[in-house]
C-alpha positions in Angstrom: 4.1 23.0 -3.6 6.0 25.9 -4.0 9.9 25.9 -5.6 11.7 26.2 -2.3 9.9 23.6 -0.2 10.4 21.1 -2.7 14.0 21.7 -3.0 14.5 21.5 0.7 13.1 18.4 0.5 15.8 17.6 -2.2 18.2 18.5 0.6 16.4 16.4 3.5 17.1 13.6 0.9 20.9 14.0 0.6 21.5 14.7 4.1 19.5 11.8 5.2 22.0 9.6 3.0 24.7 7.7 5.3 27.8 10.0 6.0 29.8 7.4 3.9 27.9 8.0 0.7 27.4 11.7 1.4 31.5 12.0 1.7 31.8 10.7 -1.5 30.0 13.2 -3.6 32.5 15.8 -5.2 31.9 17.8 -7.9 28.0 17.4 -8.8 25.0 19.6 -8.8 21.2 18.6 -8.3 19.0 21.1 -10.1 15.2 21.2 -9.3 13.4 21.6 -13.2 9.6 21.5 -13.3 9.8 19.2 -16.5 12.4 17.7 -18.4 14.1 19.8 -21.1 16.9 19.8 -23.6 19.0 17.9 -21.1 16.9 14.6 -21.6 17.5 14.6 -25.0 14.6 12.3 -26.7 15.3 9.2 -24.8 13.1 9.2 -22.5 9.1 10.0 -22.0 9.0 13.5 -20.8 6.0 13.3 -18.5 7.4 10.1 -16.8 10.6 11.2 -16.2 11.4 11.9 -12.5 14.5 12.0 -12.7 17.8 11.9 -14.9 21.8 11.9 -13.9 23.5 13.7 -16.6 27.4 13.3 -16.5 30.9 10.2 -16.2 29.8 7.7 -13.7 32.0 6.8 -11.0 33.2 3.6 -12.4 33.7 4.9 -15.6 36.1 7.8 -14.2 40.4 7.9 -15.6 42.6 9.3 -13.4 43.9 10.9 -15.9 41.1 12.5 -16.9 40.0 16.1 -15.8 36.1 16.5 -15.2 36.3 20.5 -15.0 32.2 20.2 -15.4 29.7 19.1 -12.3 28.1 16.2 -13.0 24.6 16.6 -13.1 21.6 15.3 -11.5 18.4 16.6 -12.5 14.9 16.8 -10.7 11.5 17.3 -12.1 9.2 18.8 -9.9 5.7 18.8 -11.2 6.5 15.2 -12.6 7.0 14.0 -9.3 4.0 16.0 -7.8 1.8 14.4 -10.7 2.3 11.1 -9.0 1.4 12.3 -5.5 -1.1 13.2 -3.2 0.3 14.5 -0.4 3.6 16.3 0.6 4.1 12.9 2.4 4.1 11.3 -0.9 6.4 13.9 -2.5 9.0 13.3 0.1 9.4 9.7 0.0 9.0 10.1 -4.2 11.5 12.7 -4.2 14.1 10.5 -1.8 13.9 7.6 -4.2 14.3 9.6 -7.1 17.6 11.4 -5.3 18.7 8.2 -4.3 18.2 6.1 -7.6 20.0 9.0 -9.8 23.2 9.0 -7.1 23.2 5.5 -7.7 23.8 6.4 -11.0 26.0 8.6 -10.1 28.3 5.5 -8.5 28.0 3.9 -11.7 24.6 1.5 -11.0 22.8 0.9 -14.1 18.7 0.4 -14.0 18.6 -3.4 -13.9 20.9 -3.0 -10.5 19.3 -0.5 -9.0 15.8 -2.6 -10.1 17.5 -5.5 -8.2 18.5 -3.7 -5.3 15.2 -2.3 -4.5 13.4 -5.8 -5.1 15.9 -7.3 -2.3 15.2 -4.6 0.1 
């Protein structure tokens, strides 16, 4: 799949969040990376990695505190694609892997978000 279809579906996956949750996003950029890079440090096993929200987590946020950065939510492309057969598949991979990084984003960890996708 070329670069620009797979970020529109990137953007088919926000927009088809609830208005509520959309509203709330301010000040964060979702960057489409074939593989992981520097930004996933060594924490993480490169070729399984779908995913990663790099920035201060909603609940974590001071008022006080500027945030003059965007947080960061990164997207790997031929990861995802790796996993999938068909564009089908790469949407509805690409959707959870939006949504399960903005959940980080709100200041889920794993184990909740785990929990919250066993209960739906």
């Amino acid at each position: 799949m070329d670069r620009a279809r797979f970020e529109a579906l990137v953007g088919e996956a926000v927009a088809s969040l609830p208005k509520s949750f959309r509203d709330r996003l301010e000040n964060i950029a979702i960057i489409v990376e074939d593989y992981p890079g520097p930004e996933a440090g060594g924490r993480f096993r490169k070729r399984s990695l779908l995913g990663l929200y790099h920035g201060v987590p909603q609940t974590q946020r001071s008022v006080w505190a500027r945030y003059p950065f965007p947080d960061q939510i990164y997207i790997y492309q031929r990861n995802i694609e790796a996993l999938c057969r068909t564009e089908e598949e790469v949407r509805e991979q690409v959707r959870k892997t939006v949504i399960h990084e903005l959940a980080h984003y709100f200041g889920l960890s794993d184990e909740e978000i785990a929990r919250l996708e066993r209960e739906n």
